[in-house]
N, C-alpha and C positions, 0 to 999 in steps of 0.2 A: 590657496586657490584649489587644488588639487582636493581637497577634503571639503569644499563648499561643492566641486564638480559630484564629486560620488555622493553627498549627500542627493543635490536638484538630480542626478537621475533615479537613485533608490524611490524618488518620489514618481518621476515620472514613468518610469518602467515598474511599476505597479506592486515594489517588493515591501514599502513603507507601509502599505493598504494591507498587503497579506500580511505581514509581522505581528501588525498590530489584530489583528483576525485570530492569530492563531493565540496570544497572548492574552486575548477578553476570552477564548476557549476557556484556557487551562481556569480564567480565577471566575468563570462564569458557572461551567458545565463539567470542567474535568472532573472534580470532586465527584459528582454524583455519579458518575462511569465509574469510579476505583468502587465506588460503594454499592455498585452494582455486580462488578469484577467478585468481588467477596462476598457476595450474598450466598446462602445456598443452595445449592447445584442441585437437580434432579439426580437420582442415579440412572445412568445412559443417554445423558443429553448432552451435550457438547458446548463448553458457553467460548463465545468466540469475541474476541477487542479485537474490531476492524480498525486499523490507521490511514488515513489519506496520506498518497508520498509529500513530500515537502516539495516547496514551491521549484518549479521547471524552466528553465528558459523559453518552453514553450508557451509557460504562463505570463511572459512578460508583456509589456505593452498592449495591453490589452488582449491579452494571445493571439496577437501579431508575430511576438515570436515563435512560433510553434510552424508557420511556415519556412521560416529559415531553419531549425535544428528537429535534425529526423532522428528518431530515438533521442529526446529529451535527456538530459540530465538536471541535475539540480545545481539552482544557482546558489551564490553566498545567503541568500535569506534561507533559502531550502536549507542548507547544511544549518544554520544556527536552529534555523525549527526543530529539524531532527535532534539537534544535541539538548535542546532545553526540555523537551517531552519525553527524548528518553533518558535525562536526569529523572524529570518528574514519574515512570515508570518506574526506573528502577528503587526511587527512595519511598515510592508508598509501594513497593515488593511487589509488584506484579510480576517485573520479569525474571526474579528468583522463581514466582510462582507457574510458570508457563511451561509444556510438555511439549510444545509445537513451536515452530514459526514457519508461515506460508508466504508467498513473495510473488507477486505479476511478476514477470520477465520484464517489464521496461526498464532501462536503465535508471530511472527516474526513480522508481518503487524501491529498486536492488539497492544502489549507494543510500536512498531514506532508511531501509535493514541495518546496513551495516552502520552507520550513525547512531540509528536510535538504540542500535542491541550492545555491538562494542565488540567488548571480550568472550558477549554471553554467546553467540553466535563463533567466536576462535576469529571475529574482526582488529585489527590495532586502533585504537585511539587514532583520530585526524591529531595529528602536532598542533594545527591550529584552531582548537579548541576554544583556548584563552582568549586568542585574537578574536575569533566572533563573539565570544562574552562581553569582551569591552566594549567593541563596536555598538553590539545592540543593549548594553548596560544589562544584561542579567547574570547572576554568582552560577559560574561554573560548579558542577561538585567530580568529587572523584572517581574514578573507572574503577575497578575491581581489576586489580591486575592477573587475578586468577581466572580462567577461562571455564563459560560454564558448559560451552558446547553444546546448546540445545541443537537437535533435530531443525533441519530447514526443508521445505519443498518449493520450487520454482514451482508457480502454477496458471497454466495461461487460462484456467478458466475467469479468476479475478483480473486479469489484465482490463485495462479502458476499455469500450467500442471502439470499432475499428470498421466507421462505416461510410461510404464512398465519401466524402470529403477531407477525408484522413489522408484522401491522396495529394490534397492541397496542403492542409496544415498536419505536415509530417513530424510531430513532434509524436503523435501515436503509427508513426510505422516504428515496427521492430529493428532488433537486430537477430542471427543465427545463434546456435548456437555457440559455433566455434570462433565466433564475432567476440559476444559475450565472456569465451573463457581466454580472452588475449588481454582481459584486465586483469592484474595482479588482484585490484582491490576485491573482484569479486569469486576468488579461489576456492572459497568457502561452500561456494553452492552448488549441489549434482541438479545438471542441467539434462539429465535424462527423461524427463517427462515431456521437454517440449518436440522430439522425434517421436513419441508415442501416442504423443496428441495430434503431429500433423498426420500419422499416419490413419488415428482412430475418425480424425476430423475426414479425409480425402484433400489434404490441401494439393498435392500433385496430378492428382486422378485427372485434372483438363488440361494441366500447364506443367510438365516435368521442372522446368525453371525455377517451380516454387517451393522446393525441397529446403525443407526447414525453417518457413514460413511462416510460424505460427500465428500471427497475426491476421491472417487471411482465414484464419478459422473456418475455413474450408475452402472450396474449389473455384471460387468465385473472385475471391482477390480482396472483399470486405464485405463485410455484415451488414445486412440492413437492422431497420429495426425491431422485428420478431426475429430474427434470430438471435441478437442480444439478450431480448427478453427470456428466448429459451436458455441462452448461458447462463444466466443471470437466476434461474429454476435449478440448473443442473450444478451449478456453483453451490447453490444452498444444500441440495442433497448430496452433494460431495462429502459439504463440513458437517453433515450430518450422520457423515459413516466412517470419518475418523478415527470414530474412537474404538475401532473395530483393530486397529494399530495398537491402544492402548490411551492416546491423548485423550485427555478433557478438556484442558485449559490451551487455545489458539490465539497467536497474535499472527496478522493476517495484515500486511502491508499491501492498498490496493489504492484506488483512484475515486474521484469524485462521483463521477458515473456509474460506476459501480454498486458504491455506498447510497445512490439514489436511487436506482434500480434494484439490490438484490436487498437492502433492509431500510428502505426508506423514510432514507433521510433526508433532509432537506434540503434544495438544489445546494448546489456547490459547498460543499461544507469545505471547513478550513484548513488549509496546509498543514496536515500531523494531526490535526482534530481525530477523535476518535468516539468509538461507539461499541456498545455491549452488547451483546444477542448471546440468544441460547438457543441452539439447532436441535431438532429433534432430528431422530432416523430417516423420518418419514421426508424432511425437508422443511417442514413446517418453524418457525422462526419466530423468536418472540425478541422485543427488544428492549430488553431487563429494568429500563430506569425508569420507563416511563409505560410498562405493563401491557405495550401494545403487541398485538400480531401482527408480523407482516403480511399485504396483500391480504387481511383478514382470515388468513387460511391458518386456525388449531389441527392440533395433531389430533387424531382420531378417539385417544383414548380423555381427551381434555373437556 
């Protein structure tokens, strides 16, 4: 009874719809991302695999639940997404291949990192790895027990909108940082960027209360939507001066919204789905598989 129960709800709290979304991904469109992933690189362009985090509590029931759970985590379907995409990462080499990984601050985004990367990020393996293999019937594969310790950045430019309705369906409010760093699991990540950004945003400037808030993305308490849009401008020139660090090659753990807004993609793409762009300096963005420019906007010398 008990396993006929958690089946009729996996269906009705909407995990059974996303699983199967993310798994016509992988045997529909992943391939041609990896083949996009290893095409060759301009020299000074930056080619970046955006990932959506894996499915949220706040995506359940129709994202009904996103009003009860503020700062979102991932449920049992979200954890299996993240483990079966970044098996499939790691076994066609991309994430041996990667010089970066970037990360939204939502809770959501952070545990989809450490899932999908493991050991390659200095993560442990979830114990219950297997157990979600069984559950949703796909061959687990191995973790690298060797740690490869890529480079991570918290970055709240890629985080979701965060625009006045966010204050009903709280699964896109934040947490602080010192929120964030009272999870063991997520040790791994310098959360020093999100004090640099509330200060470079003004998120205190009206409301002192709002000190390390980064979600508020400035003084206001939420974004509309041109402000978004300018994030979602400054996000790309961001990834597009990376490699001024040294990176090339970015996996970039970020949100639906984002991925529709900053290299447009199609509404709501799929729990862990992912997408390949190549950022010029300039900000200008192309979207490798399918040889489009973002927003129509070439880099100047193109």
């Amino acid at each position: 009874i008990s396993l006929l129960m958690g089946g009729l709800l996996q269906v009705c709290d909407g995990s059974e719809r996303s699983w199967r979304a993310t798994a016509s991904f992988l045997e529909d469109d992943a391939g041609k991302e990896v083949a996009a992933f290893f095409s060759p690189l301009q020299e000074g362009v930056i080619r970046v695999l955006t990932v959506r985090h894996g499915m949220g509590h706040h995506n359940t029931w129709g994202t009904l639940g996103s009003v009860l759970h503020e700062d979102a985590k991932v449920n049992d379907c979200g954890k299996a997404q993240a483990d079966v995409v970044g098996d499939f990462l790691r076994t066609s080499g991309i994430t041996c291949a990667l010089d970066l990984v970037v990360v939204s601050p939502f809770a959501r985004a952070l545990q989809t990192a450490c899932l999908l990367l493991t050991t390659a990020i200095g993560a442990a393996p979830d114990p219950e790895r297997a157990l979600r293999a069984k559950h949703y019937d796909y061959r687990v594969e191995p973790v690298p027990s060797q740690p490869q310790f890529l480079k991570t950045m918290v970055q709240p430019l890629c985080a979701e909108q965060t625009m006045v309705i966010s204050h009903l369906g709280r699964g896109n409010r934040g947490s602080i940082a010192d929120k964030l760093l009272e999870h063991s699991e997520f040790c791994m990540f310098d959360f020093g960027e999100l004090s640099r950004y509330c200060d470079a945003c003004g998120v205190t400037s009206k409301h002192p209360r709002s000190r390390g808030k980064w979600w508020h993305h400035g003084p206001d308490g939420s974004e509309s939507e041109d402000s978004f849009r300018r994030r979602c401008v400054n996000l790309r020139q961001w990834l597009g001066d990376v490699g001024s660090g040294g990176a090339r090659r970015v996996l970039m753990v970020s949100h639906g919204g984002v991925m529709e807004e900053a290299f447009d993609c199609p509404a709501t793409p799929p729990n862990c789905g992912f997408v390949v762009c190549d950022v010029w300096p300039c900000g200008a963005t192309l979207r490798v598989s399918t040889c489009e420019w973002v927003k129509g906007q070439r880099p100047a010398t193109s």
